[in-house]
N, C-alpha and C positions, 0 to 999 in steps of 0.2 A: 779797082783803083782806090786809093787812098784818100780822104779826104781831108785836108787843113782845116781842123775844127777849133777854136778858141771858146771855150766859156767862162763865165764868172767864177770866182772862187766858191767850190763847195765843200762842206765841213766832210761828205762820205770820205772824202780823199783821205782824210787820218787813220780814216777806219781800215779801208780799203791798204794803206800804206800796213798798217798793223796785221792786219790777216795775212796779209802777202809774206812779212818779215818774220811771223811764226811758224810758218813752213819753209822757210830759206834757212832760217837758225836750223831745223830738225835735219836740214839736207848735208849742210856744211857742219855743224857740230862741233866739234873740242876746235875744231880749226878755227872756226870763225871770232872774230873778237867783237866786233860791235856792230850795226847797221844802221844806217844817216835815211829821212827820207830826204830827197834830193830834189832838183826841179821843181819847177813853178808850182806845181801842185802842192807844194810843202810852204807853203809861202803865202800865209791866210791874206787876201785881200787882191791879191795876183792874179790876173786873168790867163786861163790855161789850157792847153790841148788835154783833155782828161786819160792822160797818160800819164801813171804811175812811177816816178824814177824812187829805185831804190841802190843803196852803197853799202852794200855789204864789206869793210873790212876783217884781213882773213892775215893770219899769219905765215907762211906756208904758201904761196901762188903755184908752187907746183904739184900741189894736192888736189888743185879746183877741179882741172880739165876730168879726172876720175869721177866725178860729179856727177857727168853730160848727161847719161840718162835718168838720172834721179832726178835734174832738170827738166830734162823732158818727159818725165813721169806728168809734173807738173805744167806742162805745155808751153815749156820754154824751147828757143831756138837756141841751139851757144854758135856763136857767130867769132869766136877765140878775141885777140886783140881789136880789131875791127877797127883798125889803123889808130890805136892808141897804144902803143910800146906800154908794158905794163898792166894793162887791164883784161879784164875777161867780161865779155859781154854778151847780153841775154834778152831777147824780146819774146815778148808772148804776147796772141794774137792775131796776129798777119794784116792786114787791111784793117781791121778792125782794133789795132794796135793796144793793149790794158797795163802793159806793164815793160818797164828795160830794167833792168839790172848791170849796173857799170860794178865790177868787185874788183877791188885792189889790196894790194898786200901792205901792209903798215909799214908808215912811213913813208908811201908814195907821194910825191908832188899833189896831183890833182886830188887827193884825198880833202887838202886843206883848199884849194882853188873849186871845189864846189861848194866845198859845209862854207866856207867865205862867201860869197854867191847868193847861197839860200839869207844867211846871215843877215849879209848887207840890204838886201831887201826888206829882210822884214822889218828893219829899222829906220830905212829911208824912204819914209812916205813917193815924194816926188821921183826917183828914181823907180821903184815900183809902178808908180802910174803911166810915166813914159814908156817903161817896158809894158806893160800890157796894154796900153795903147795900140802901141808900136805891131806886138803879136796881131794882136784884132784887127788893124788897118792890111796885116801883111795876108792874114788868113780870108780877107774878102776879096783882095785882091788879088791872090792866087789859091783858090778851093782846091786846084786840085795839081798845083804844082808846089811839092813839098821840098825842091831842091831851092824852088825861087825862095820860098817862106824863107828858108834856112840862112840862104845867102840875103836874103833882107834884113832881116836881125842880126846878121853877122856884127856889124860895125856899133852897134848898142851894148847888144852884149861885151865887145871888149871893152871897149869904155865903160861900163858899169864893173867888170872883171877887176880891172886894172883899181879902179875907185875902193871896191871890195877888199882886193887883198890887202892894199895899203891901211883901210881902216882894220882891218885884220892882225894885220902885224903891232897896230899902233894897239891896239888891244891884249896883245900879248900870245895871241893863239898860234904865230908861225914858228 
């Protein structure tokens, strides 16, 4: 069974994010164009599940799926779109959860609705703190129901999403 873990921000996560990213570049290759780390963990000061989100953009999405076991070389699951049109998605771990990999092909929507996301956070003290609040309240209150956690932070998360893109765009980035 899986457990709703939240902890304080720790600096391995950069590392951890890095090591991860140099062997995903070796996988995907002349395809791949850049990789974002993603998710709370990327987000110094952000309290978080110590699960790795990594964004590989790729030029080419119909090159990825060829990948699968080179992926799973490296002890990843490919879980294909995993009900996001557009994406290819990747966990490693199982129960003990270390790493996802969301890859999108340039140009996708949700490419700029996370690097906005990580962004806005790292800039917005008080939005930051209610979000990891919010996680740590949701993760003692459901240890070991990860659909409750998810659907608890659902209504944060938009509202901070929504705040995000707009300072996003008011930025110049969309």
């Amino acid at each position: 069974m899986r457990k709703v873990e939240v902890q304080n921000f720790k600096e391995i996560w950069r590392e951890l994010f890095l090591l991860e990213a140099r062997k995903i570049e070796q996988v995907f290759g002349e395809n791949m164009i850049e990789i974002h780390h993603i998710g709370s963990t990327a987000v110094e000061g952000l309290k978080a599940k110590p699960v790795i989100d990594l964004l590989p953009v790729v030029e080419d999405l119909s090159l990825v799926d060829q990948k699968n076991n080179h992926m799973k070389e490296l002890g990843y699951e490919a879980l294909g779109e995993n009900g996001l049109p557009g994406r290819r998605f990747y966990r490693k771990g199982g129960d003990q959860r270390s790493h996802h990999v969301h890859l999108y092909e340039k140009g996708h929507r949700d490419i700029d609705r996370h690097l906005a996301f990580r962004d806005y956070l790292s800039a917005h003290n008080e939005d930051r703190m209610r979000y990891g609040e919010k996680k740590a309240d949701l993760a003692e209150q459901y240890p070991y129901e990860m659909e409750a956690y998810i659907e608890g932070k659902n209504p944060l998360v938009e509202e901070i999403e929504a705040k995000a893109l707009d300072w996003y765009k008011s930025r110049g980035y969309v």
